[in-house]
Backbone bond lengths (Angstrom), bond angles and torsions (degrees), N, CA, C in turn:
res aa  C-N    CA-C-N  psi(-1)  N-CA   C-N-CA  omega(-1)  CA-C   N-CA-C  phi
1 X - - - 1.445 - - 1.519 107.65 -
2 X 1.421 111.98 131.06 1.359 111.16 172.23 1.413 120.04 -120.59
3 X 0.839 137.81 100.23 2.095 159.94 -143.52 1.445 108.66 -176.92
4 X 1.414 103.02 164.30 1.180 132.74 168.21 2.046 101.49 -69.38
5 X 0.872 108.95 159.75 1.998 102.39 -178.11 1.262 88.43 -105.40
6 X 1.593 138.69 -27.71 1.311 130.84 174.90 1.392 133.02 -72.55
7 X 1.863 99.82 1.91 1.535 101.54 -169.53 1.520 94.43 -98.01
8 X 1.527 117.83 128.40 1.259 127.89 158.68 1.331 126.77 -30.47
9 X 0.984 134.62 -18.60 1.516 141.80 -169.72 1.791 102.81 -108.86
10 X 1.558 99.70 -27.86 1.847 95.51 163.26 1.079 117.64 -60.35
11 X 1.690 91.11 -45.04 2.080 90.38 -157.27 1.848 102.42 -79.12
12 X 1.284 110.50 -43.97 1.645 103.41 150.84 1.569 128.29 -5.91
13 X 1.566 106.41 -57.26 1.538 123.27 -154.26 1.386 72.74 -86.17
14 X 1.518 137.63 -98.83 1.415 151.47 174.58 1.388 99.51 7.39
15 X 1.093 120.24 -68.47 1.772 121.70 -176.47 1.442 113.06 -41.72
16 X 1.134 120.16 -63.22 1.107 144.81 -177.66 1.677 117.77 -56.09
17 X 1.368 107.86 -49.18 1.505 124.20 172.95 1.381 98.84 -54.59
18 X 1.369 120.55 -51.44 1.552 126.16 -160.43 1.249 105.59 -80.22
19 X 1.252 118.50 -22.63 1.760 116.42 178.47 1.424 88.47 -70.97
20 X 1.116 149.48 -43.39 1.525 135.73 -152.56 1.463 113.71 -85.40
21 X 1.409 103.65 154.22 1.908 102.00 -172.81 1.447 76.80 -103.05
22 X 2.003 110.48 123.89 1.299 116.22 135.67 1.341 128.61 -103.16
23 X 1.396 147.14 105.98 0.958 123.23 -170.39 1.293 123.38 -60.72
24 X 1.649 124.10 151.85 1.775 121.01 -158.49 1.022 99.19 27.97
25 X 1.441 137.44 93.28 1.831 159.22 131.80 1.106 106.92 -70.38
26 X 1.332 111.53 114.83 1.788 110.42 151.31 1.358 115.17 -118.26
27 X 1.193 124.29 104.51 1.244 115.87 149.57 1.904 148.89 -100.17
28 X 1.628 83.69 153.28 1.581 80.38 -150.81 1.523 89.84 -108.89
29 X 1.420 104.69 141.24 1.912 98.64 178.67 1.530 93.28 -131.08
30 X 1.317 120.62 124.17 1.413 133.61 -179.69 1.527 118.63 -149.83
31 X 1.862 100.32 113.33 1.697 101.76 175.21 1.522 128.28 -33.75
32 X 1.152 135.35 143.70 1.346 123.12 -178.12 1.853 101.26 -81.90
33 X 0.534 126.10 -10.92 1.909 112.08 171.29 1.472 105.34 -81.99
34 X 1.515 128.84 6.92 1.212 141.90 -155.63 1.637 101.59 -122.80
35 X 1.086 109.27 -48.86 1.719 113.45 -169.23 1.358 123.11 -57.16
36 X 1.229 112.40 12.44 1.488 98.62 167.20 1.479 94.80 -149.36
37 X 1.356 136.60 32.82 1.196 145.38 139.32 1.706 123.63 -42.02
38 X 1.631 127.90 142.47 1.237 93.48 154.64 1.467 141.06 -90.90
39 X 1.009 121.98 -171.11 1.920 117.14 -147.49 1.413 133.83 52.44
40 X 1.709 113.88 20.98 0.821 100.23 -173.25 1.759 90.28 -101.68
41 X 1.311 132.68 -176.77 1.646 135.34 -166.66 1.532 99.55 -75.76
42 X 1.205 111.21 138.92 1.407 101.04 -178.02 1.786 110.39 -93.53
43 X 1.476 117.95 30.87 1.311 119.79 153.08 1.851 98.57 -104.60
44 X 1.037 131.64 19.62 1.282 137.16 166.75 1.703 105.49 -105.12
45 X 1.075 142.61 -77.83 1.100 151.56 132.91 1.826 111.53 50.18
46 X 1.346 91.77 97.17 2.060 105.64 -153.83 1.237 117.54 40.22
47 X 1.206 150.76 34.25 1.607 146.44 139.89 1.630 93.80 -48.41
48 X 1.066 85.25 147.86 1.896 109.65 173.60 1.476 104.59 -132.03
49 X 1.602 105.11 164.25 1.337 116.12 176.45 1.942 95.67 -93.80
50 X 1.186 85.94 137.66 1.915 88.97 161.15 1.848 114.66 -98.49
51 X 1.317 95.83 132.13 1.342 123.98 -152.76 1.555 135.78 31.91
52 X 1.309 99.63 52.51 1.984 107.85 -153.70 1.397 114.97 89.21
53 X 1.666 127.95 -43.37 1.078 151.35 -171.58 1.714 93.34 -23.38
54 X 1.655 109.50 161.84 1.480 117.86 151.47 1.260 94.18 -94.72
55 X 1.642 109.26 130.60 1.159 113.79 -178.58 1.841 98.24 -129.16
56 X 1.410 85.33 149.44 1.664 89.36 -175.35 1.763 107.37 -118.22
57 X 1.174 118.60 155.63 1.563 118.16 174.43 1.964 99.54 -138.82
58 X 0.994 113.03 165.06 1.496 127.58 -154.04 1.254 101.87 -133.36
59 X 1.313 129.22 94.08 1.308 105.78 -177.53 1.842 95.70 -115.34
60 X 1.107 92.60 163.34 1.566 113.97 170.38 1.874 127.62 -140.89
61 X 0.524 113.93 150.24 2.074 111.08 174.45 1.614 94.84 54.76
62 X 1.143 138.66 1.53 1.616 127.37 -176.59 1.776 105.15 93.18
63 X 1.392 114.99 32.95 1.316 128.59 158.71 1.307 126.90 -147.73
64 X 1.488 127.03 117.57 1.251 141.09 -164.88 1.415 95.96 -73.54
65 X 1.932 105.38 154.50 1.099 99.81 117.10 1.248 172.37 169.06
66 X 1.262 167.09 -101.32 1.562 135.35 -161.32 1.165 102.04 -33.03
67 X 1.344 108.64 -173.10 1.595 107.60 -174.64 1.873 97.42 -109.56
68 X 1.088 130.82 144.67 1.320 127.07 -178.83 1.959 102.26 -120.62
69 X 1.262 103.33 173.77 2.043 108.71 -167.56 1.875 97.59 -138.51
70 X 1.223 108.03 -16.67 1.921 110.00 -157.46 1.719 85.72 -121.25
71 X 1.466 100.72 134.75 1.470 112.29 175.65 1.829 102.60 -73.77
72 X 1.055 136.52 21.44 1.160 122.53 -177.59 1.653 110.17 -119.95
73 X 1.948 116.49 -22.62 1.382 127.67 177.44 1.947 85.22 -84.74
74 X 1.389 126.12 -27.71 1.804 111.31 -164.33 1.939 93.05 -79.22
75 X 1.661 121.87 -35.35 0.713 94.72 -142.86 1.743 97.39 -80.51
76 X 1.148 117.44 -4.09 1.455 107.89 -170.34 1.813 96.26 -83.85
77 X 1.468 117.46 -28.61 1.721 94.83 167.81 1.288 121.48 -80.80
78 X 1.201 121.94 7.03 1.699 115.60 167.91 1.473 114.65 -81.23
C-alpha cells in the first residue's frame, strides 16, 4: 500500500485487507515521499499513489499488479 497511514481511505483499505484470510500475506504500508528511499521493502520500491489516493498493488511471483484505489478492483486481486 502506498498512502499517507493518516488518510481515512488507507486505514479503510487496511481494515478490510486484514479482515481477509490471505494465505502467506505480506503487507507492506509505505508513505509515498518514502518509496524509493533506502530500507524501504524492495516490493515497495517506486510504487506511487494515484492521485494522492491510497493506492494498493498485489504482487505475486515478483510481478505486480496495476495499481488499484477502490476496495472492490483490490478485492478481486486478492
Amino acid at each position: 500500500m502506498i498512502g499517507s497511514r493518516t488518510d481515512p481511505a488507507m486505514a479503510d483499505l487496511l481494515i478490510k485487507i486484514r479482515q481477509r484470510y490471505v494465505p502467506n500475506k505480506t503487507l507492506v504500508v509505505v508513505d509515498e515521499k518514502s518509496s524509493g528511499s533506502p530500507g524501504v521493502p524492495a516490493a515497495a520500491q517506486g510504487k506511487t499513489a494515484i492521485d494522492g489516493k491510497a493506492t494498493a498493488y498485489v504482487c505475486h511471483n515478483f510481478t505486480c499488479s496495476q495499481p488499484v484505489t477502490e476496495w472492490d478492483a483490490l478485492e478481486k486481486l486478492l
